[in-house]
C-alpha positions as CSV (number, residue, x, y, z in Angstrom):
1,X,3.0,105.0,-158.2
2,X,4.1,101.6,-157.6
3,X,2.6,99.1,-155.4
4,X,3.8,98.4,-151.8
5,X,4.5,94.8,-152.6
6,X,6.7,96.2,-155.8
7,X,10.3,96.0,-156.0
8,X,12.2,99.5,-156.2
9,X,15.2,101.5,-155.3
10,X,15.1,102.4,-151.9
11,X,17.8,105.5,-152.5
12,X,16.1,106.7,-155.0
13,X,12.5,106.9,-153.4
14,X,13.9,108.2,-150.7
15,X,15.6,111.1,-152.7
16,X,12.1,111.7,-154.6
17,X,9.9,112.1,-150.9
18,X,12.8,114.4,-149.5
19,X,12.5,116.4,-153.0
20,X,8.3,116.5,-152.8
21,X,8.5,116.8,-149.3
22,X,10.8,120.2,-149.8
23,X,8.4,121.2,-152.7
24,X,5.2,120.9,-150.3
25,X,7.4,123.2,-147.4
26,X,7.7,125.9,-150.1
27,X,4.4,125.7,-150.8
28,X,3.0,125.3,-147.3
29,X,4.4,128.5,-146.2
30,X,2.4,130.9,-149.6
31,X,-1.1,128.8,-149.1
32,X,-2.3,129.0,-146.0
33,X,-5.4,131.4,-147.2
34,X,-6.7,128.5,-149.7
35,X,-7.0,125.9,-146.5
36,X,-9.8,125.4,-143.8
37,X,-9.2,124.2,-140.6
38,X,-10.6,120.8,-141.6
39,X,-7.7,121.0,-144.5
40,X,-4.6,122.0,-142.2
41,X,-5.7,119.0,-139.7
42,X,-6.0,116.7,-142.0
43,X,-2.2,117.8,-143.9
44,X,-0.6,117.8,-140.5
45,X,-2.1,114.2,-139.7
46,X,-0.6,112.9,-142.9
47,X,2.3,114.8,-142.1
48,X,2.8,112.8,-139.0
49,X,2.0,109.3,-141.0
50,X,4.8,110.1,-143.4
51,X,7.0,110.8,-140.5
52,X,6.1,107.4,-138.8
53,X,6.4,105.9,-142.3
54,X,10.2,107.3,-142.7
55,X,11.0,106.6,-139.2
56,X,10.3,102.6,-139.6
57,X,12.5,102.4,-142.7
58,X,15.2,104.4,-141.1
59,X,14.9,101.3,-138.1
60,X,15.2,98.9,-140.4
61,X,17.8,100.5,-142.0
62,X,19.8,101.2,-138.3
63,X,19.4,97.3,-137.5
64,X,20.9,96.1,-140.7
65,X,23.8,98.3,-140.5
66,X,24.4,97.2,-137.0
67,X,24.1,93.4,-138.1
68,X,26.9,94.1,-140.3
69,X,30.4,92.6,-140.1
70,X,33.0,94.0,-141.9
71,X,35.6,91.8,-142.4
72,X,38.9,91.4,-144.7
73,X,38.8,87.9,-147.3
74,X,42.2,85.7,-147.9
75,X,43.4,88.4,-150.0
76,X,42.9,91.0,-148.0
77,X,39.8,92.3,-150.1
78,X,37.6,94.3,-147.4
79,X,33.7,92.7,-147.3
80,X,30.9,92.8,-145.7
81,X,29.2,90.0,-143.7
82,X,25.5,89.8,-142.8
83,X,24.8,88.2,-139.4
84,X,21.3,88.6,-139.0
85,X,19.2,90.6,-137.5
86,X,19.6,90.8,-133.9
87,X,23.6,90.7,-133.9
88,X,25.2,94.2,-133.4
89,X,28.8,95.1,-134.0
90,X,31.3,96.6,-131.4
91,X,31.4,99.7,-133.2
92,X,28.0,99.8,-134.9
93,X,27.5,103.1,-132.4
94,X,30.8,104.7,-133.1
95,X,30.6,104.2,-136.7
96,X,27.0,105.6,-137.0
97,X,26.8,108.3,-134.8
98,X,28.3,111.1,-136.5
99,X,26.5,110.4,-140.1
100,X,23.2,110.6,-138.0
101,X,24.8,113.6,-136.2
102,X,24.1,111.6,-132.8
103,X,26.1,110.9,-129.9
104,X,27.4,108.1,-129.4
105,X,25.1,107.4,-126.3
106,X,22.6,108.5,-128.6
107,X,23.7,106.0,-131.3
108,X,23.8,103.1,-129.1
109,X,20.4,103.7,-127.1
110,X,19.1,103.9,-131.1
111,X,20.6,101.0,-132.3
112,X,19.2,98.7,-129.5
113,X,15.7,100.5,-130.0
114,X,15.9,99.1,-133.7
115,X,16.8,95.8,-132.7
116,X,14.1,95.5,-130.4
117,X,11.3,96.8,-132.6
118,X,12.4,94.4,-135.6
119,X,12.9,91.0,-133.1
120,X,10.2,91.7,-130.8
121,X,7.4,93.6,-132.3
122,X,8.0,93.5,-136.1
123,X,4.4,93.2,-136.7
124,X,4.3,96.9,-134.9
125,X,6.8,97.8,-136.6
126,X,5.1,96.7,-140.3
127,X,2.1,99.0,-138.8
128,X,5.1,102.1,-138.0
129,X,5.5,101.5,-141.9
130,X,1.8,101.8,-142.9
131,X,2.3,105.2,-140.8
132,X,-0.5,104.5,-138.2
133,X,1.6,104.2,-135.3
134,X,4.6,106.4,-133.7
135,X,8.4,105.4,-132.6
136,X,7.4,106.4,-129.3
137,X,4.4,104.1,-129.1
138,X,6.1,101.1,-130.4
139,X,9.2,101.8,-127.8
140,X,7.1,101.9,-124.9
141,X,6.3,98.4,-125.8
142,X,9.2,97.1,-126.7
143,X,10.6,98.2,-123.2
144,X,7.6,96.9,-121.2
145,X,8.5,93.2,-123.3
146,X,12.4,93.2,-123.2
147,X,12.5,90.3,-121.1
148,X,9.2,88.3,-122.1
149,X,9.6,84.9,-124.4
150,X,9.3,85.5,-128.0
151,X,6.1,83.9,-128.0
152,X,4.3,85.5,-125.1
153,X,5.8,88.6,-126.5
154,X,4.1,87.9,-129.7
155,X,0.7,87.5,-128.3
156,X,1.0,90.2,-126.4
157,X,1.4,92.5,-129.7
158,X,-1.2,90.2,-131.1
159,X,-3.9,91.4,-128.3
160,X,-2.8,95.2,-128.4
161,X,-3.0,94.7,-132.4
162,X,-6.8,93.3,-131.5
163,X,-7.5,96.0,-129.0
164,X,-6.7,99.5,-130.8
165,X,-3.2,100.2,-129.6
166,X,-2.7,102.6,-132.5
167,X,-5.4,105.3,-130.8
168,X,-4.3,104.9,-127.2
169,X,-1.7,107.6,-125.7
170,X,1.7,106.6,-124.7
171,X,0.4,106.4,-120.9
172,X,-2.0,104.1,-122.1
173,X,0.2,101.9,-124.1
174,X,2.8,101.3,-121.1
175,X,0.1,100.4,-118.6
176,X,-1.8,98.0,-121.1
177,X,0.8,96.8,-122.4
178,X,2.0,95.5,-118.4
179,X,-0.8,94.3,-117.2
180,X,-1.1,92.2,-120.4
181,X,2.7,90.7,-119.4
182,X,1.5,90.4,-116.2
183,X,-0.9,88.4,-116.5
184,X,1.0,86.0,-119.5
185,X,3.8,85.9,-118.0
186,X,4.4,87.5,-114.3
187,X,8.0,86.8,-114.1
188,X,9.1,88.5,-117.0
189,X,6.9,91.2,-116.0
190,X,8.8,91.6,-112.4
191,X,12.0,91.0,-114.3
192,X,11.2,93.9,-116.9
193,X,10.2,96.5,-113.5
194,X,13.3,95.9,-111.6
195,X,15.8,96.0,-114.9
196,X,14.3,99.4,-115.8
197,X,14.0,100.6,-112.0
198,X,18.0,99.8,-111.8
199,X,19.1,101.5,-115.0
200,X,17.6,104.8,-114.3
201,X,19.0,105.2,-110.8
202,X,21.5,107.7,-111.1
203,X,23.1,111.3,-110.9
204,X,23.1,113.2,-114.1
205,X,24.3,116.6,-114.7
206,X,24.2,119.0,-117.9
207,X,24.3,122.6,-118.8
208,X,21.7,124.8,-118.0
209,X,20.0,126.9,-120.4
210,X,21.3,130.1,-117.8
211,X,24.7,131.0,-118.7
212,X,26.6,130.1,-115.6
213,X,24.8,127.4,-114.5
214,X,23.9,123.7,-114.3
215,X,21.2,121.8,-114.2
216,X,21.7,118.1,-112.3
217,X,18.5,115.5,-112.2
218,X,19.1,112.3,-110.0
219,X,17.1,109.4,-109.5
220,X,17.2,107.3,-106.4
221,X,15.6,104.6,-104.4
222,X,12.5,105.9,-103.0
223,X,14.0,104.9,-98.8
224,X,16.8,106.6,-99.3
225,X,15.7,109.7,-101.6
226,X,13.4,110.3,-98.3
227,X,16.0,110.3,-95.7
228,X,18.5,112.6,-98.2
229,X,15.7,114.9,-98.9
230,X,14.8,115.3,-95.2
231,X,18.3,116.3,-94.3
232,X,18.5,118.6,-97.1
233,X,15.4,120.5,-96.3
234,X,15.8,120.7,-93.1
235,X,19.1,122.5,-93.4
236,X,17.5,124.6,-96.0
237,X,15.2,125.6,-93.6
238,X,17.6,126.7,-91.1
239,X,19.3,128.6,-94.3
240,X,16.4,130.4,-95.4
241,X,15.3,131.5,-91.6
242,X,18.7,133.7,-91.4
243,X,18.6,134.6,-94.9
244,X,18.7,138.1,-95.7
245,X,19.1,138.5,-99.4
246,X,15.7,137.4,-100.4
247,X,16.5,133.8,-101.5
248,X,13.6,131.1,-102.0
249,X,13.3,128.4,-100.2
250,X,14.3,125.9,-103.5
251,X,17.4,127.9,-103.4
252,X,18.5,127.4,-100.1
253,X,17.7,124.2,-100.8
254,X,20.6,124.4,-103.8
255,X,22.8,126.0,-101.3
256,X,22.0,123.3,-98.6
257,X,22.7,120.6,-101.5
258,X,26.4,122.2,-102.2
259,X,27.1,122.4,-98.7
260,X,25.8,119.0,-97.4
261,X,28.1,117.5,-100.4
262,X,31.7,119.9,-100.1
263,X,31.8,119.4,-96.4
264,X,33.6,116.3,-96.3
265,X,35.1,116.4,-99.9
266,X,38.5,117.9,-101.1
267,X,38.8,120.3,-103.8
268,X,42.2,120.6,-105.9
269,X,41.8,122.8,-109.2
270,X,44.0,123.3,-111.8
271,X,43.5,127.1,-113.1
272,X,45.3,127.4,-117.1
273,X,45.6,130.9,-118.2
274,X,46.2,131.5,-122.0
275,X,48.6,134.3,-122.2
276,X,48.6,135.6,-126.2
277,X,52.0,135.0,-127.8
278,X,53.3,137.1,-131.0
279,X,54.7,134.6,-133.4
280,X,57.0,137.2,-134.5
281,X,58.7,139.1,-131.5
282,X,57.6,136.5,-129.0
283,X,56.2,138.9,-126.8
284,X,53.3,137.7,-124.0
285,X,50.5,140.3,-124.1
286,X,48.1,140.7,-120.8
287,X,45.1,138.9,-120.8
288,X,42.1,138.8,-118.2
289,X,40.1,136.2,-116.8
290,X,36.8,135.8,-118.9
291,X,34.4,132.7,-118.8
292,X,35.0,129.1,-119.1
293,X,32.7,126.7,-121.0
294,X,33.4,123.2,-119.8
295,X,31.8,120.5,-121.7
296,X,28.8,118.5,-120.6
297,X,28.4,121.0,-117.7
298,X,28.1,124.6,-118.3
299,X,30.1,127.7,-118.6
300,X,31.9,129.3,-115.3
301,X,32.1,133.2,-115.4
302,X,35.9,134.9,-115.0
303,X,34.6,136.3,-111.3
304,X,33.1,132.6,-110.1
305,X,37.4,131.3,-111.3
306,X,38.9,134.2,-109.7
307,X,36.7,133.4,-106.7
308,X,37.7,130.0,-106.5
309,X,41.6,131.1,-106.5
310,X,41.0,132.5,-103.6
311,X,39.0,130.4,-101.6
312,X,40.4,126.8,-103.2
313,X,43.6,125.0,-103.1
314,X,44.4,125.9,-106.6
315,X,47.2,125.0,-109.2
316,X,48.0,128.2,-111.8
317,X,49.4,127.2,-115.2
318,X,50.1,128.8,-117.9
319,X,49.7,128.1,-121.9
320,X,51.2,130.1,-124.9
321,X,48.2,131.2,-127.9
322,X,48.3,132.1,-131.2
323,X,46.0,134.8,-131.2
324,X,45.2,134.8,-134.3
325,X,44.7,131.0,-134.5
326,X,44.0,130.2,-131.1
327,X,46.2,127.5,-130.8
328,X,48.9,126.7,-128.9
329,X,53.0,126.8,-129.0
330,X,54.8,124.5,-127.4
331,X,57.6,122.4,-127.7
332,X,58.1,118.0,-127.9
333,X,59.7,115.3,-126.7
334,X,61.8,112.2,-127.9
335,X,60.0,110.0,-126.0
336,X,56.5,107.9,-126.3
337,X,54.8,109.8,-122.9
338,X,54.2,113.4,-123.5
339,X,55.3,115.6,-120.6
340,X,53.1,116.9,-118.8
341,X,53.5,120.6,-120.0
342,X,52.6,118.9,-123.6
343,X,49.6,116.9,-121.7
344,X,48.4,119.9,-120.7
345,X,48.6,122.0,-123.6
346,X,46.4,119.1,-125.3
347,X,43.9,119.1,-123.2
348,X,43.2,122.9,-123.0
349,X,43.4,122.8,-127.0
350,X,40.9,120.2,-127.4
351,X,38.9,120.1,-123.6
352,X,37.5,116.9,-124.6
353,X,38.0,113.5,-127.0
354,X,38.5,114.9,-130.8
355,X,36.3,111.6,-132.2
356,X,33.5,113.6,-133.9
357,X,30.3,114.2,-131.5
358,X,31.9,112.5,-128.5
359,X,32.5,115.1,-125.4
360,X,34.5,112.8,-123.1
361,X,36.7,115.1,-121.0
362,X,40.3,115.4,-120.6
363,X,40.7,112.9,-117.8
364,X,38.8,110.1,-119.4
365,X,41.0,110.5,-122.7
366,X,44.3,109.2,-123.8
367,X,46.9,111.3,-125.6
368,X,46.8,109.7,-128.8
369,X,49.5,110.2,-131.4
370,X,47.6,110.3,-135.0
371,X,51.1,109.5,-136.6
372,X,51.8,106.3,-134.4
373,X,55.4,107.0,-132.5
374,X,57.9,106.7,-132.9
375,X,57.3,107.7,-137.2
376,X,55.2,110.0,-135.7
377,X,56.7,112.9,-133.1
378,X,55.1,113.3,-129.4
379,X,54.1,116.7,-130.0
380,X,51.2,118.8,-129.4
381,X,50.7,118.7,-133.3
382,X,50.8,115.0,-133.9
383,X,48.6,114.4,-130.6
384,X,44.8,114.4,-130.1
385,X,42.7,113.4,-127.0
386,X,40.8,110.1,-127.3
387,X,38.4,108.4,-124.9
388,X,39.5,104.9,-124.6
389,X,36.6,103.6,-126.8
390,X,37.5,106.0,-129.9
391,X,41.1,105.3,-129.1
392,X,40.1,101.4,-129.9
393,X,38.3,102.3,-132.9
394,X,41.0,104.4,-134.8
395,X,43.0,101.1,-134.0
396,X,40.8,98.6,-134.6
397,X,37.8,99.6,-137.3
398,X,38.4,101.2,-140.8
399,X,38.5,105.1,-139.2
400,X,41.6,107.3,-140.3
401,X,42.2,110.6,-139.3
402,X,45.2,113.2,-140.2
403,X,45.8,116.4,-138.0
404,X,47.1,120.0,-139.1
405,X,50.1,121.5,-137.8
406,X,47.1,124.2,-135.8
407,X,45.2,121.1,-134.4
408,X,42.2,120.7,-136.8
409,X,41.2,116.4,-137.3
410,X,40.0,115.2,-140.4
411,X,38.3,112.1,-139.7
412,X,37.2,109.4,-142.8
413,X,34.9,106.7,-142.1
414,X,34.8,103.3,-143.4
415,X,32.5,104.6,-145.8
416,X,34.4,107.2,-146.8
417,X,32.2,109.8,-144.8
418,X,34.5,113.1,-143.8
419,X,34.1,114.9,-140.6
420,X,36.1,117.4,-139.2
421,X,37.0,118.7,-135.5
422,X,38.7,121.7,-134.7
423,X,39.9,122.8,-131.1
424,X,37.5,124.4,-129.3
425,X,39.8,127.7,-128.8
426,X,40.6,127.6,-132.7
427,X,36.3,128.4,-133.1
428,X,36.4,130.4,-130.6
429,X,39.0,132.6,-132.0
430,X,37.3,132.4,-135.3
431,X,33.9,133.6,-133.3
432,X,36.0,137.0,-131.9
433,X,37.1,137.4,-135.3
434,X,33.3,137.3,-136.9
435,X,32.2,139.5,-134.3
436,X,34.7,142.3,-134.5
């Protein structure tokens, strides 16, 4: 076993813990009768030092990469330029997030949470790599100290060091470590409190784990989440006085929400039936309203659509299916636009940007051609939906894609990664198939 202080080959250490670490599964799981309690605590506490071991070289790692430029020579030879530690690349995030199988939001909160730990606490970070101390630990301090002077950050970690930070709990970590700032250094300390107060004001929605649902979360000014909560209750309460199916007070509250919010709004929808074409006798065969999964937000069932036909100011489309495929017929254009007919027959194909992980919907995407026009024909085989930032990237960075005449991306990486997205009605048409 070498030394800590010995030179070796990161890769290839790595690849010999995943391949002991896959041998000691295996034999976790046919033991179990040989080990005592005292045993099994003390292999799942080494178990979570080897995790806090891998996670510091994986935050080394994730700053590096994001430090690094890469750039073409005279000759047009592609390298790559080192610019230190603390420098981070446009598309560092885009570029990493789908070999980590991250978003990109993901990617980027990750990348700045490597930065940090390596400029502002690296001697935390050394202890992260002796295993004795957790990511989580070490980013609650690195958050509280985002705004503090390199050296009054330093003796901050220096006193938490002193004091036994590795066996306090999170809680403990994020109050010690603020009233340590605040007394070094009160400004930075005020400045820190108000930075992280602002970015976590917001409205966030996602789906729910109820099939038909979503689940939102906000977070507001404490003044005005008072007065907004007061008027919401209250109508609740008026709501759940008449009520006469049963409901809860929370869910009158939820209706109370939804009401308070649509009566001065104005709904438009757009309803798109697929209507199942036969390639051969180009016949349209009848197809029913089922559910709708709509990305970032939930599914909505066939009756909640037809329901909102009927009570909503709604558009009706149509789009022609291969049901066999599930992708879409149409025709193309001459010019550079698509027409809106094509427009929409990409956006029902793909429902959201075709960069792989990223979920942007339709309306925040451009209508990218992957052959540029004019070479390349505005059609809804030659064009994919692209948030503006992955639109920049297949322009800008080393990314390359080509697209299949049914709609599936093949996306290579600047290095040389492949990823692949299909439409969202091509897997589920492959998911009917499986389950008939």
């Amino acid at each position: 076993m070498p030394s800590p202080a010995a030179d070796i080959d990161v890769t290839e250490a790595l690849q010999q813990c995943r391949s002991l670490l896959a041998a000691a599964y295996s034999q976790a799981k046919k033991d179990r009768h040989r080990l005592g309690l005292s045993e099994l605590e003390s292999q799942a506490a080494e178990c979570a030092a080897i995790v806090n071991a891998a996670t510091a070289v994986q935050t080394i790692r994730v700053a590096q990469y994001a430090a690094t430029e890469r750039a073409s020579d005279a000759d047009g030879t592609d390298v790559e330029i080192d610019r230190g530690i603390g420098h981070v690349e446009e598309f560092a995030d885009t570029d990493l997030a789908p070999a980590m199988c991250w978003s990109e939001r993901q990617a980027t909160a990750r990348i700045a949470e490597a930065v940090d730990a390596v400029t502002i606490a690296p001697a935390l970070l050394d202890l992260m790599g002796a295993g004795v101390i957790d990511s989580w630990r070490l980013r609650r301090i690195t958050e509280v100290l985002a705004y503090a002077p390199h050296d009054i950050a330093g003796d901050v970690v220096d006193t938490l060091i002193a004091r036994g930070v590795t066996g306090w709990t999170p809680t403990q970590v994020s109050r010690r470590t603020r009233t340590l700032l605040t007394r070094l250094d009160p400004i930075a300390a005020e400045t820190q409190h108000s930075a992280a107060a602002r970015d976590a004001v917001g409205v966030f929605v996602s789906p729910s784990a109820h099939s038909g649902y979503t689940d939102w979360r906000a977070t507001l000014p404490t003044d005005r989440s008072s007065a907004a909560y007061a008027a919401l209750d209250a109508l609740a309460r008026e709501l759940h006085a008449e009520t006469t199916t049963g409901k809860t007070l929370a869910q009158c509250r939820a209706d109370a929400l939804t009401d308070l919010i649509l009566a001065n709004a104005h709904i438009e929808t757009t309803v798109v039936f697929h209507v199942p074409v036969d390639r051969a006798s180009k016949t349209q065969s009848q197809s029913a309203i089922g559910d709708v999964a709509v990305a970032g937000v939930g599914s909505i069932s066939g009756d909640t659509i037809r329901r909102l036909t009927a009570q909503l100011g709604t558009r009706v489309a149509r789009v022609l299916t291969d049901p066999t495929a599930g992708t879409h017929l149409d025709t193309t254009t001459r010019a550079y636009s698509p027409t809106i007919a094509i427009r929409r027959f990409v956006e029902t194909r793909d429902e959201h940007c075709r960069f792989p992980g990223c979920t942007a919907p339709p309306k925040d995407c451009d209508a990218d051609h992957v052959i540029p026009w004019p070479r390349g024909e505005t059609t809804p085989a030659n064009l994919q939906l692209l948030c503006r930032h992955h639109h920049r990237a297949k322009h800008e960075t080393g990314w390359r894609v080509r697209m299949s005449d049914n709609g599936e991306c093949t996306w290579t990486s600047p290095t040389g990664r492949i990823y692949e997205t299909r439409p969202e009605a091509m897997i589920a048409a492959r998911a009917s198939r499986m389950i008939a």
